[in-house]
ZADO-1210 file (C-alpha; in nm, 4 decimals, padded with zeros to 6 digits):
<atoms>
<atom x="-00.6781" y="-02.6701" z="01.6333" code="UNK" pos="1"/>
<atom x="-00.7120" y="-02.6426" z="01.2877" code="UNK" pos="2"/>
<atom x="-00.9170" y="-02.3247" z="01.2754" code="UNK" pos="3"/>
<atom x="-00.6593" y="-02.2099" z="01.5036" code="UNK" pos="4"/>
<atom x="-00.4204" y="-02.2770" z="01.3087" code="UNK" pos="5"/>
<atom x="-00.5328" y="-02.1443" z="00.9608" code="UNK" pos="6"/>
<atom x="-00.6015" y="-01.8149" z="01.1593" code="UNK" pos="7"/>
<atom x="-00.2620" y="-01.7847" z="01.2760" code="UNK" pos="8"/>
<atom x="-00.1422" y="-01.8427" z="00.8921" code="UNK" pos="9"/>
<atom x="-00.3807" y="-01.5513" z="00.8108" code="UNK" pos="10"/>
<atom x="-00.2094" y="-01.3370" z="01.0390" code="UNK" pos="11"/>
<atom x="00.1696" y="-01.4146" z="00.9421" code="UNK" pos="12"/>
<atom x="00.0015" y="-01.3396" z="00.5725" code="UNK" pos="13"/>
<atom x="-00.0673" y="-01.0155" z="00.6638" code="UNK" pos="14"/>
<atom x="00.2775" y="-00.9487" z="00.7617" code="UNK" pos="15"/>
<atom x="00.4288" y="-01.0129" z="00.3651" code="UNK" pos="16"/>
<atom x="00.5163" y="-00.6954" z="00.2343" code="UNK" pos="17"/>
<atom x="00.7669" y="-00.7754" z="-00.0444" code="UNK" pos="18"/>
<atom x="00.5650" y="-00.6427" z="-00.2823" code="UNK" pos="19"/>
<atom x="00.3713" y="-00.3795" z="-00.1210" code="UNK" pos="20"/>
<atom x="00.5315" y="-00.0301" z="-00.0654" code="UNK" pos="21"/>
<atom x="00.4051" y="00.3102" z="00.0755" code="UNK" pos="22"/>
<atom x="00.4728" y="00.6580" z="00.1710" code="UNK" pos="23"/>
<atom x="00.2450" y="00.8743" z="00.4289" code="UNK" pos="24"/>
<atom x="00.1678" y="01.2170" z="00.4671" code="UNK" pos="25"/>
<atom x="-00.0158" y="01.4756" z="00.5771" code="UNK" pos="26"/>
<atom x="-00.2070" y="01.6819" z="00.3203" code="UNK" pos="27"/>
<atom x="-00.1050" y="02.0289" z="00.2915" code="UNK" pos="28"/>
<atom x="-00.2815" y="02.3418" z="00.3331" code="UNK" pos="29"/>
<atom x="-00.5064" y="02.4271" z="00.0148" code="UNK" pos="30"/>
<atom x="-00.3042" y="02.6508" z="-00.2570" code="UNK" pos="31"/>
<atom x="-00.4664" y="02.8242" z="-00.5686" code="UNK" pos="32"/>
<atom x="-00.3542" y="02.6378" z="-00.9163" code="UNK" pos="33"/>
<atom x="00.0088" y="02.7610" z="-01.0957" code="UNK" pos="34"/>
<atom x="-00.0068" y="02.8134" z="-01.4467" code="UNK" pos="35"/>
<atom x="00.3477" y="02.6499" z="-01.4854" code="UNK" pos="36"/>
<atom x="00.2446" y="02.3468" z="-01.3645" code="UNK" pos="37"/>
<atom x="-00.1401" y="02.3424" z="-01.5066" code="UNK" pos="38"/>
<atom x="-00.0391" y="02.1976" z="-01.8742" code="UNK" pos="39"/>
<atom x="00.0999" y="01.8840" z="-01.7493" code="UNK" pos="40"/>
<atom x="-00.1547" y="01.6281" z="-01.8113" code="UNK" pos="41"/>
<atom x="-00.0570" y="01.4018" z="-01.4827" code="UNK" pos="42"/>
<atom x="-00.3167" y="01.0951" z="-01.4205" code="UNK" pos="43"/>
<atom x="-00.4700" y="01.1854" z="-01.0949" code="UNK" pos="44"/>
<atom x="-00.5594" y="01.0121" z="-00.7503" code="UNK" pos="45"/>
<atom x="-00.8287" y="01.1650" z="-00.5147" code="UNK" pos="46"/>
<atom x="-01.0165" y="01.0426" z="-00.2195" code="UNK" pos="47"/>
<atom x="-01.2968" y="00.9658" z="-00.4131" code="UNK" pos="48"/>
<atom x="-01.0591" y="00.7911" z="-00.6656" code="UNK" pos="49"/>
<atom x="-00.8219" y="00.6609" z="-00.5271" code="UNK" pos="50"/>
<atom x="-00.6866" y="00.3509" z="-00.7407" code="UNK" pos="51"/>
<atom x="-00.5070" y="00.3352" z="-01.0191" code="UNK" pos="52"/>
<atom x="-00.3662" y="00.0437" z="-01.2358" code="UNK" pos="53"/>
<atom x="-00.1153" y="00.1153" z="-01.4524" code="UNK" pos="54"/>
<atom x="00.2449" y="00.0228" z="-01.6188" code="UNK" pos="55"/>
<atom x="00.5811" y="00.2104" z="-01.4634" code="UNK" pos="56"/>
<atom x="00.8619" y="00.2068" z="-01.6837" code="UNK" pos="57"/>
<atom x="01.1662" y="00.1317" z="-01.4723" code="UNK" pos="58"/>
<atom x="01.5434" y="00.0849" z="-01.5414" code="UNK" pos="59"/>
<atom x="01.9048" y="-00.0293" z="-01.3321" code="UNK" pos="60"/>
<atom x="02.0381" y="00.1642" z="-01.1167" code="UNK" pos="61"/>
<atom x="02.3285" y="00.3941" z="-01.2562" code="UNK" pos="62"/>
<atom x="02.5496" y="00.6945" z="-01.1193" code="UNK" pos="63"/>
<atom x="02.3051" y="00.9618" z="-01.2813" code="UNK" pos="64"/>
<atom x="01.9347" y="00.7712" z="-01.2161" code="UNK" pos="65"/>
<atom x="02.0226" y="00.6565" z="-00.8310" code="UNK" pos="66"/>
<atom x="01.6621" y="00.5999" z="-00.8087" code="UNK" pos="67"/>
<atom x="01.5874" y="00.4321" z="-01.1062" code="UNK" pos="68"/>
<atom x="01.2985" y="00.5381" z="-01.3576" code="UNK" pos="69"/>
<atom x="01.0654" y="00.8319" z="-01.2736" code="UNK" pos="70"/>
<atom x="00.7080" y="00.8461" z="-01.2990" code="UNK" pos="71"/>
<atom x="00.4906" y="01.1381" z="-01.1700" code="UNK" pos="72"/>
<atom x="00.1264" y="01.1805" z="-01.0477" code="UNK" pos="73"/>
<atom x="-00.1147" y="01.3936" z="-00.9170" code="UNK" pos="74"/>
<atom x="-00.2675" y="01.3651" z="-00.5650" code="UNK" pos="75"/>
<atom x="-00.5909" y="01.6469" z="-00.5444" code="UNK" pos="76"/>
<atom x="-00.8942" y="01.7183" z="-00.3463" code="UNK" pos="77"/>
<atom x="-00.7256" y="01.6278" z="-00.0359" code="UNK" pos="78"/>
<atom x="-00.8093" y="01.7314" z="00.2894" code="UNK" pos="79"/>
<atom x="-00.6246" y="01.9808" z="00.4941" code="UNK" pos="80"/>
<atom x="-00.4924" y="01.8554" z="00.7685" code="UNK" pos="81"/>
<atom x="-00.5507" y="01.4283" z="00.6853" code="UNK" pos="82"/>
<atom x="-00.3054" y="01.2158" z="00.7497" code="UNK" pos="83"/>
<atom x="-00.3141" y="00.9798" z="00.3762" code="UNK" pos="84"/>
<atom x="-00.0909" y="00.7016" z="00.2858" code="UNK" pos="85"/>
<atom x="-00.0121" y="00.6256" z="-00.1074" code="UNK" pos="86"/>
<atom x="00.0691" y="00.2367" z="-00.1204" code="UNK" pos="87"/>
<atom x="00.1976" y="00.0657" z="-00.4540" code="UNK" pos="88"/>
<atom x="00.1594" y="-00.3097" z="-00.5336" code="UNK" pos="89"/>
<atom x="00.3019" y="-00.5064" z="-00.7959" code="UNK" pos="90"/>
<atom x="00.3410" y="-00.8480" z="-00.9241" code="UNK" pos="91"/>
<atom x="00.6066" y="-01.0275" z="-00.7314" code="UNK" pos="92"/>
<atom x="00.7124" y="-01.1846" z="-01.0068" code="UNK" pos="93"/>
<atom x="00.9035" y="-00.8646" z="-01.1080" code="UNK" pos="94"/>
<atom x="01.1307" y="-00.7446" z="-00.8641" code="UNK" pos="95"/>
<atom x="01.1436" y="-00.4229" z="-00.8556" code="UNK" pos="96"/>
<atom x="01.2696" y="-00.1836" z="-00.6310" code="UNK" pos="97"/>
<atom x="01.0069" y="00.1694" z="-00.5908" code="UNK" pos="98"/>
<atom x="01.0445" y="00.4586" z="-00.3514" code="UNK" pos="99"/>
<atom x="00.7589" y="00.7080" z="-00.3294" code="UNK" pos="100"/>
<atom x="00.8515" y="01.0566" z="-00.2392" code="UNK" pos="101"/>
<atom x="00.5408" y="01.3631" z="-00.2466" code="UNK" pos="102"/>
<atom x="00.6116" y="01.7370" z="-00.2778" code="UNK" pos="103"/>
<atom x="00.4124" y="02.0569" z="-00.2304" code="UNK" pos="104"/>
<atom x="00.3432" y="02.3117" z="-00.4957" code="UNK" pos="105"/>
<atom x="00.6329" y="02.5693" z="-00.3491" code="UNK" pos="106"/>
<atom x="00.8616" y="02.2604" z="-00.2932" code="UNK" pos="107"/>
<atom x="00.8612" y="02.1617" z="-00.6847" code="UNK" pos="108"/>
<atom x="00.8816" y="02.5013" z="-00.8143" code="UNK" pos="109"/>
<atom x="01.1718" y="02.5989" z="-00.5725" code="UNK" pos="110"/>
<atom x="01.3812" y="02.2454" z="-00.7391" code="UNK" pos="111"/>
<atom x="01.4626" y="02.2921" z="-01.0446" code="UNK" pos="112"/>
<atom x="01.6038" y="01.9058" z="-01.0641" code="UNK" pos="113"/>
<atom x="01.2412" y="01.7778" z="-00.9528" code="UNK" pos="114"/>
<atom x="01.0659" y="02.0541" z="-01.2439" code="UNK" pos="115"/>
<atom x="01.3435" y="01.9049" z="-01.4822" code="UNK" pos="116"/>
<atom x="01.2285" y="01.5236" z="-01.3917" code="UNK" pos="117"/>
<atom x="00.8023" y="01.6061" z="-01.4071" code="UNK" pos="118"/>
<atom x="00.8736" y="01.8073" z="-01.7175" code="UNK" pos="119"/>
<atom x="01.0939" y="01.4998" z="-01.8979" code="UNK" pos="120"/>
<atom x="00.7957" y="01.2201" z="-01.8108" code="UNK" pos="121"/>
<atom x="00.5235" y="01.4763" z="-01.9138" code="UNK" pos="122"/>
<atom x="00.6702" y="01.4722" z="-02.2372" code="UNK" pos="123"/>
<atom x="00.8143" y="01.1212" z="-02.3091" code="UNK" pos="124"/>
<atom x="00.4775" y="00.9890" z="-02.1665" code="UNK" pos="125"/>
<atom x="00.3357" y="01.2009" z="-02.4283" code="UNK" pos="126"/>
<atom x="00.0570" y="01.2681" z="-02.1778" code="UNK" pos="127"/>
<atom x="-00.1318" y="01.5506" z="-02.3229" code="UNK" pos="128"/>
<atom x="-00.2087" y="01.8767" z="-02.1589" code="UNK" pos="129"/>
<atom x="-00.4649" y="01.9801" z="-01.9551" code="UNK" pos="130"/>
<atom x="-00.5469" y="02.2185" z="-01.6909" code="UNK" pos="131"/>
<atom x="-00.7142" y="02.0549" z="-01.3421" code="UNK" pos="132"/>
<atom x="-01.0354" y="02.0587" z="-01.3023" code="UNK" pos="133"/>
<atom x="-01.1154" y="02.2896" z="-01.0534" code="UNK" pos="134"/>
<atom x="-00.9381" y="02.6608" z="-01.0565" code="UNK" pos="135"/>
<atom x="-00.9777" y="02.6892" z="-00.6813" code="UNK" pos="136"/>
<atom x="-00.7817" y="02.6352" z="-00.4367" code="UNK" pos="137"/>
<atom x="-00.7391" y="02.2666" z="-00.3685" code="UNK" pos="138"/>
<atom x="-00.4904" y="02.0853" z="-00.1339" code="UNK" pos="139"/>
<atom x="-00.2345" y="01.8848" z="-00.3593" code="UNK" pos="140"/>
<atom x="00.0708" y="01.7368" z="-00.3751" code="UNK" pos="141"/>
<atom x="00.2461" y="01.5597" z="-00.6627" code="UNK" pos="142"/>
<atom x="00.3845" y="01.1719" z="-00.5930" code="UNK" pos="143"/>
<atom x="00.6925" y="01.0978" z="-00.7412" code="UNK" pos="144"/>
<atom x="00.7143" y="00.6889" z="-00.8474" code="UNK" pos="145"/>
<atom x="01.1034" y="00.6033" z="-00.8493" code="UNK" pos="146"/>
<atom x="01.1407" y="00.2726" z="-01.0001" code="UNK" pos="147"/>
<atom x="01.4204" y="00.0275" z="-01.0055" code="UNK" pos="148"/>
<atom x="01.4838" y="-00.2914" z="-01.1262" code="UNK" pos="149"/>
<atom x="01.5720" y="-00.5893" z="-00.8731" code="UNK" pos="150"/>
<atom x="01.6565" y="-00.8707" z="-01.0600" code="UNK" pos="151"/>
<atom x="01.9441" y="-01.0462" z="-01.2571" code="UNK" pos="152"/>
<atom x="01.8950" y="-01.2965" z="-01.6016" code="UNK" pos="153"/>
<atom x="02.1035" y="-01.4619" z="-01.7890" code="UNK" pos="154"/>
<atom x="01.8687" y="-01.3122" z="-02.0665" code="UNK" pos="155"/>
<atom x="02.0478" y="-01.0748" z="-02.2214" code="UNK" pos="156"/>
<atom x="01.7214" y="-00.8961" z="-02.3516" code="UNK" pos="157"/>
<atom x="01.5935" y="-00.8437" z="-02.0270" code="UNK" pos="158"/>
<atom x="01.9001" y="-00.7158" z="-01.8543" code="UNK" pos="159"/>
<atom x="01.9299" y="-00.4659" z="-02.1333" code="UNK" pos="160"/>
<atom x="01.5419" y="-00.3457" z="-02.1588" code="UNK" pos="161"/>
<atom x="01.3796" y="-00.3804" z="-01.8351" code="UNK" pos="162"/>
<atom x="00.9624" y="-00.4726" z="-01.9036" code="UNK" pos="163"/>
<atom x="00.7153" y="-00.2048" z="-01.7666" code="UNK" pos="164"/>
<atom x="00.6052" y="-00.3377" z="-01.3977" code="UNK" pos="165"/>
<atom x="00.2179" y="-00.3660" z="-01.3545" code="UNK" pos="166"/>
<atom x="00.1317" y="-00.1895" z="-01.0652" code="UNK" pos="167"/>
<atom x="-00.1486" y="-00.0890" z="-00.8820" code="UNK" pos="168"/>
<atom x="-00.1392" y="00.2869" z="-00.7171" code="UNK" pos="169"/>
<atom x="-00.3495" y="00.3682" z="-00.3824" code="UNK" pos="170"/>
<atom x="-00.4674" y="00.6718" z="-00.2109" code="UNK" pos="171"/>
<atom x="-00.6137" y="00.5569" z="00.1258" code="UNK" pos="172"/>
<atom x="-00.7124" y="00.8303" z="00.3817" code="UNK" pos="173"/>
<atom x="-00.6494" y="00.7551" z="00.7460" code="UNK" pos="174"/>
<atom x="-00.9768" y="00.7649" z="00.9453" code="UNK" pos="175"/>
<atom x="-00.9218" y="00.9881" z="01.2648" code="UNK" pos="176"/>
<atom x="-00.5693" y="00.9959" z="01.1248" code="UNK" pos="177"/>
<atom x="-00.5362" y="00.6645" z="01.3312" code="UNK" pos="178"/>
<atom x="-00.6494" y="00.3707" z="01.0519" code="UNK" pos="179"/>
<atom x="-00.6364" y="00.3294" z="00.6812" code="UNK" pos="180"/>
<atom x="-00.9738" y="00.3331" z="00.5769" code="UNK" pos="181"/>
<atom x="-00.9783" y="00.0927" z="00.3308" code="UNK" pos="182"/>
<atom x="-00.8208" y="-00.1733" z="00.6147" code="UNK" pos="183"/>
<atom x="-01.1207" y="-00.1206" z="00.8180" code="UNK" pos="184"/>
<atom x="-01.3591" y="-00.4243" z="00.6557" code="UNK" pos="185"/>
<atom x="-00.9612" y="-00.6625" z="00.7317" code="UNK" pos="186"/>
<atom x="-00.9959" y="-00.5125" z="01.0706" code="UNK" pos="187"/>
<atom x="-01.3593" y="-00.6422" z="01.1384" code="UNK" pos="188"/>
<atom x="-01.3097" y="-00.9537" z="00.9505" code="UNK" pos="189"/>
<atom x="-00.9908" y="-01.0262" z="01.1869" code="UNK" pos="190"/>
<atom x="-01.2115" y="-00.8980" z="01.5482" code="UNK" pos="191"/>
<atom x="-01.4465" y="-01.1711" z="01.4390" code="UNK" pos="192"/>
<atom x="-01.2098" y="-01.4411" z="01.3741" code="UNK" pos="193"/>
<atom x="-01.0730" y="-01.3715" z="01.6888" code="UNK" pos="194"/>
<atom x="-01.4050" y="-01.3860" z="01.8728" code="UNK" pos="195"/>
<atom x="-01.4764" y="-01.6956" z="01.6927" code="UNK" pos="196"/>
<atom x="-01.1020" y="-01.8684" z="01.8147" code="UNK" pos="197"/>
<atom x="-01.1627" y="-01.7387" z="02.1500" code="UNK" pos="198"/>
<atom x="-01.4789" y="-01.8720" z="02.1775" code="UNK" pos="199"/>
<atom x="-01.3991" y="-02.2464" z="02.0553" code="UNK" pos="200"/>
<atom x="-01.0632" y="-02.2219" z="02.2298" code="UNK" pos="201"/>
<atom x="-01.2752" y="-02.1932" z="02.5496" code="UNK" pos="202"/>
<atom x="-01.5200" y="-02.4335" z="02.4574" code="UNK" pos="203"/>
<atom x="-01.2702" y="-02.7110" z="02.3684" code="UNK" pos="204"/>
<atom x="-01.0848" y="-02.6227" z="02.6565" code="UNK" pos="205"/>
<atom x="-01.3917" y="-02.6987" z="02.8811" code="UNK" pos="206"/>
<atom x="-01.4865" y="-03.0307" z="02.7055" code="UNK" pos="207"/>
<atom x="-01.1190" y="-03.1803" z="02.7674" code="UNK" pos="208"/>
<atom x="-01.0818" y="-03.0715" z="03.1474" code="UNK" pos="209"/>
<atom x="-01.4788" y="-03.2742" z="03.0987" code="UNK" pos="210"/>
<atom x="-01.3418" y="-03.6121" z="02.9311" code="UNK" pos="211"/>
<atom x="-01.0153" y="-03.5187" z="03.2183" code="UNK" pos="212"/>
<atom x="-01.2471" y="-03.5489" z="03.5298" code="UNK" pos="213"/>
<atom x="-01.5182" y="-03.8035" z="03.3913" code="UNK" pos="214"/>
<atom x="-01.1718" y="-04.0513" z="03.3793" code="UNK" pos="215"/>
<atom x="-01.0243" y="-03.9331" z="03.7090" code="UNK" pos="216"/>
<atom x="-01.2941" y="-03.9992" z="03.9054" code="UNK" pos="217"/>
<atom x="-01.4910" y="-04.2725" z="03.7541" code="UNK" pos="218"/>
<atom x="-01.5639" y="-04.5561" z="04.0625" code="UNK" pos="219"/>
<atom x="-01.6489" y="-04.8439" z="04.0643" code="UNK" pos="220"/>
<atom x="-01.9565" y="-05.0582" z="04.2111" code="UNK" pos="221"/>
<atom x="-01.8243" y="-05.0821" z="04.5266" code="UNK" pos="222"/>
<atom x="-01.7620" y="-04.7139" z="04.5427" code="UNK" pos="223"/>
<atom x="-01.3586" y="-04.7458" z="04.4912" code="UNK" pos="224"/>
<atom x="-01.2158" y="-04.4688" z="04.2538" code="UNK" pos="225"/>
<atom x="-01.0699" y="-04.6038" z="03.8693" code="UNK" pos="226"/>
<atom x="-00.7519" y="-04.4112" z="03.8357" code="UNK" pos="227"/>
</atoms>
């Protein structure tokens, strides 16, 4: 019962998402690089990379920054096609609320509000420029990090300058565009426990109906059932 138990706790666990968040998407067809957008210097996720820890600057929500802070990365060397999911994770012992949005190539340079935001945390991140690494064409998308703060002090200081949130950023490729792939090794590790509960479910199962007909029918000398 209390393997049972602690296996049912595992599986509650795995429903706590407070502070997990995530966006998916399918990667887009593969487009050739655009100068414009080749000096930016965004930290970059790929398949073969795909975690990164970091600080996000976030803020209160106001009437201009709905979202709260903005920070901007870039997803490459996807596949064509894939069905991905970013996911974000943070301490919960900063609330913070994030919403991840990604855009295409065409989509960013058609919005001149979204060229306006990567352009402003280029600079104030004083990332310096680069161009990507590969001047083929590559399937990308750029993830947009919206972060807000969720909390209330009576400490003046941090009601008035919100502390950078440590976060953790993952690309995670769906395999068959059914499963997360890095959930697979949870996946096994939960088909065993289950085997393993089944199986001693049975067997304890068996062993009480035992101990349940050894005491129903136990007789006496003169043959006379013991109820």
């Amino acid at each position: 019962m209390l393997f049972l138990y602690l296996y049912v706790t595992f599986l509650l666990s795995l429903l706590v998402s407070a502070n997990v968040e995530k966006t998916i998407f399918i990667a887009p067809s593969a487009v050739s690089p655009d100068p414009a957008l080749g000096d930016l210097g965004l930290e970059r996720l790929t398949p073969a990379n795909g975690m990164l820890r970091t600080r996000l600057n976030a803020s209160f929500l106001t009437e201009v920054g709905i979202r709260g802070t903005d920070s901007w990365y870039l997803l490459e060397n996807l596949n064509p096609g894939q069905r991905y999911e970013v996911r974000i994770c943070w301490l919960a012992t900063q609330p913070t609320a994030f919403t991840l949005s990604t855009y295409t190539v065409p989509e960013l340079l058609e919005d001149r509000a979204l060229l306006d935001s990567i352009s402003s945390y280029s600079s104030a991140a004083a990332i310096p420029g680069r161009q990507g690494g590969n001047s083929d064409a590559d399937s990308v998308l750029f993830l947009r990090i919206s972060a807000a703060a969720d909390y209330f002090s009576l400490d003046q200081d941090l009601m008035e300058n919100v502390p950078p949130v440590l976060a953790d950023i993952i690309l995670d490729p769906f395999l068959s565009n059914v499963f997360p792939k890095s959930l697979v090794p949870t996946a096994a590790w939960i088909g065993v426990v289950s085997l393993l509960a089944i199986t001693i479910a049975r067997w304890v199962a068996r062993e009480f109906a035992s101990v349940v007909n050894l005491a129903g029918v136990a007789e006496q000398p003169d043959g006379k059932k013991v109820r």
